[in-house]
N, C-alpha and C positions, 0 to 999 in steps of 0.2 A: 190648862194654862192658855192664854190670851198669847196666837201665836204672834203676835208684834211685841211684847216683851220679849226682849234678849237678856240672856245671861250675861252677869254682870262684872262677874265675882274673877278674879287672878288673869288679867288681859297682861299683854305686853302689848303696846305702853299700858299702862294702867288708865283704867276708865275714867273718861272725862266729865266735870259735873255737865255737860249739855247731855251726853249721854243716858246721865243717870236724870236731869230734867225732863227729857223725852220718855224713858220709860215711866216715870210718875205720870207723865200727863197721859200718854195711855192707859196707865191702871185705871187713875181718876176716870178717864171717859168710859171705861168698859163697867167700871162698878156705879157709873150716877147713869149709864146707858146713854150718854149725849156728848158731844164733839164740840157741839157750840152751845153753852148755858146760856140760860136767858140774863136779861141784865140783872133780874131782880137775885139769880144764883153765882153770878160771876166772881164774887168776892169772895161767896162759898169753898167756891169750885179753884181759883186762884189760889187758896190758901189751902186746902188739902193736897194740892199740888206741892206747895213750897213745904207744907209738913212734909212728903211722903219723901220729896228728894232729899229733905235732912235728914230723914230718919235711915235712907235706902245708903247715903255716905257715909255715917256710923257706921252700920252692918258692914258694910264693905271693908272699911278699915280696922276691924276688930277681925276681922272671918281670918282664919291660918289657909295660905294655901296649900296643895298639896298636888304634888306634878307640876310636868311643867306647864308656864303659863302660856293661854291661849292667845292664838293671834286671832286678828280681825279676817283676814282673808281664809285662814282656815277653817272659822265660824261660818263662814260664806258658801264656801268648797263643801261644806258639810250640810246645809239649808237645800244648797242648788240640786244635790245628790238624794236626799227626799225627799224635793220637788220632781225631780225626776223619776223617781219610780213609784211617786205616786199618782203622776200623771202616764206611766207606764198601764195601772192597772187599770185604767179607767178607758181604756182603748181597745 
């Protein structure tokens, strides 16, 4: 998985649609492999965006959560912490 996707799924506060606009717009560019479409795919590119974040708020609010819900900084405390010891072995 495309490690600038974040999980999406049972946050406290619950995820905000920028949140879930940002990670569509990352899929899109990892699965068309471009960051900036040309003009001639922008409209393309614009609206597979706007499907994928409608389709990613559905899923979210059907999905049953299970535990408790994640926060942001402990998502954070958790990324920094396999950053770190992956930058451990490489030393």
């Amino acid at each position: 998985m495309c490690r600038n996707i974040r999980v999406l799924h049972n946050f406290a506060p619950p995820t905000t649609p920028e949140e879930i606009h940002a990670a569509a717009l990352q899929y899109v560019r990892k699965v068309s492999g471009s960051t900036r479409p040309s003009m001639a795919n922008q409209v393309a590119f614009d609206a597979a965006v706007t499907s994928i974040a409608a389709i990613t708020t559905a899923l979210l609010e059907k999905l049953e959560a299970r535990g408790e819900p994640r926060t942001r900084e402990g998502e954070l405390a958790k990324a920094k912490a396999r950053w770190e010891k992956r930058s451990a072995t490489r030393e």
